[in-house]
N, C-alpha and C positions, 0 to 999 in steps of 0.2 A: 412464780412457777407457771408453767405453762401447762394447760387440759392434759396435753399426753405425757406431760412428766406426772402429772396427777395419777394420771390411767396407772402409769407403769408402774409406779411405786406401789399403789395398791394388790396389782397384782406379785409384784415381788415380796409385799409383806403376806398375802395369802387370805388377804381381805376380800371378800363378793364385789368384783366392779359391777355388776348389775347385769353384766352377759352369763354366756355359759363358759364355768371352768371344765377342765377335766380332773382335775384333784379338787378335794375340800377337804379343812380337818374334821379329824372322826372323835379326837381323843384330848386332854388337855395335855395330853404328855409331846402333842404335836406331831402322831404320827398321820401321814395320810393315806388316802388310797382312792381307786382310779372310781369313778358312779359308775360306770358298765360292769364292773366286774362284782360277783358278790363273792365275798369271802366264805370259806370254807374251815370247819373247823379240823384239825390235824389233830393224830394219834393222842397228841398231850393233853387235848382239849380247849389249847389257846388257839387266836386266830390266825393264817396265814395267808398272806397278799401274794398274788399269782398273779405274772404280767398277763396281759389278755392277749390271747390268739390273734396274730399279725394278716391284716387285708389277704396279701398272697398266700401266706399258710392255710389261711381258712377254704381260700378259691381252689385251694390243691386238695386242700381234704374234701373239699364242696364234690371236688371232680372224681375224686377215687372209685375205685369198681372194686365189687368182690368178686373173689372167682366166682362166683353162682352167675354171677351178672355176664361177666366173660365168656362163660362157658353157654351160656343161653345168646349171647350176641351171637357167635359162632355155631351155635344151630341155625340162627336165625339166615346167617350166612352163607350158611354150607344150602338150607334149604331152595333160598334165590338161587345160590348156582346150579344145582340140579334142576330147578323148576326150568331153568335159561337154559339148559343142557338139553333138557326134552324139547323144549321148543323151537330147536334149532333143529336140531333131530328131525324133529315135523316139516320143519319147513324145508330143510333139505331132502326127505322125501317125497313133499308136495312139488320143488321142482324137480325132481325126476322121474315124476308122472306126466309132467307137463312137458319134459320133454320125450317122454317114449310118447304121448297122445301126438306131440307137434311131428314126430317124425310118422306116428301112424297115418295120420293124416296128410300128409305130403306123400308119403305111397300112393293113398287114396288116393289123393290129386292127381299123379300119374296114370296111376291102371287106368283111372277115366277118363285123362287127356287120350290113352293108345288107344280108348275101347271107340271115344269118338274119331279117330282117327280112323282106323280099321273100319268103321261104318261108312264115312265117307269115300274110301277103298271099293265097299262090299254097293255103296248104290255105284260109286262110276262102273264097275266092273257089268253089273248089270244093266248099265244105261247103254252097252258096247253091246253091235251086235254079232261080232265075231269076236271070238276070245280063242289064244293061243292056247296051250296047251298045258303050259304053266300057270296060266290066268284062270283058266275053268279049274285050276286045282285050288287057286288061292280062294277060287269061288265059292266052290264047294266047303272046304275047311272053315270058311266067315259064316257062311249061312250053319252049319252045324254049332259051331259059339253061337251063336244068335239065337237064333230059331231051333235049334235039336237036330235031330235025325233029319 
């Protein structure tokens, strides 16, 4: 016979090949049961063998939530999205100060583009030494913006 017809046989009679089994016998009456699982004794007092919780069953119970858990994720949820809610909020008010300043400012930019304009007006005006009659009034009118009275 050949080494793995050796193997085999021993493992089909229930014999230790010298690896790991997952069954051994427990009893002379030849009943077995699994080394991970430990037996538990039932209402009667005798023993009984319970298949052990399967890889993906365990990985499903591994992952279950309680409602407390649920119900605390969903604070935790609800909290980000109002904290998100306000700061969008901010920041949609920060640009619309940015943009009432960018338009205040562009006024600005104006009235002081006219104010220097109207000054270069108010010296040619005065640099003239006869002025019509509507020119000695534009005169008049720029030196009181300017200067007062």
């Amino acid at each position: 016979m050949s080494a793995w017809c050796l193997v085999s046989e021993d493992n089909v009679r229930g014999k230790d090949s010298g690896g790991s089994t997952k069954r051994s016998r427990t009893t002379e009456k030849g009943e077995y049961f699994v080394n991970s699982n430990l037996e538990t004794p039932t209402s009667s007092g005798s023993r009984a063998r319970e298949r052990p919780i399967g890889r993906d069953a365990a990985k499903k119970k591994g992952k279950g939530k309680t409602s407390n858990e649920i119900i605390e994720e969903c604070r935790a949820m609800r909290l980000t999205r109002d904290n998100e809610f306000e700061l969008m909020k901010k920041k949609i008010e920060l640009d619309q100060e940015k943009v009432q300043l960018m338009k205040e400012k562009k006024q600005e930019m104006k009235e002081n583009e006219l104010m220097k304009m109207q000054l270069v007006h108010l010296n040619t005006l005065l640099g003239k030494e006869s002025l019509s009659l509507e020119e000695e009034n534009m005169k008049r009118s720029l030196m009181v913006k300017f200067y007062g009275n």
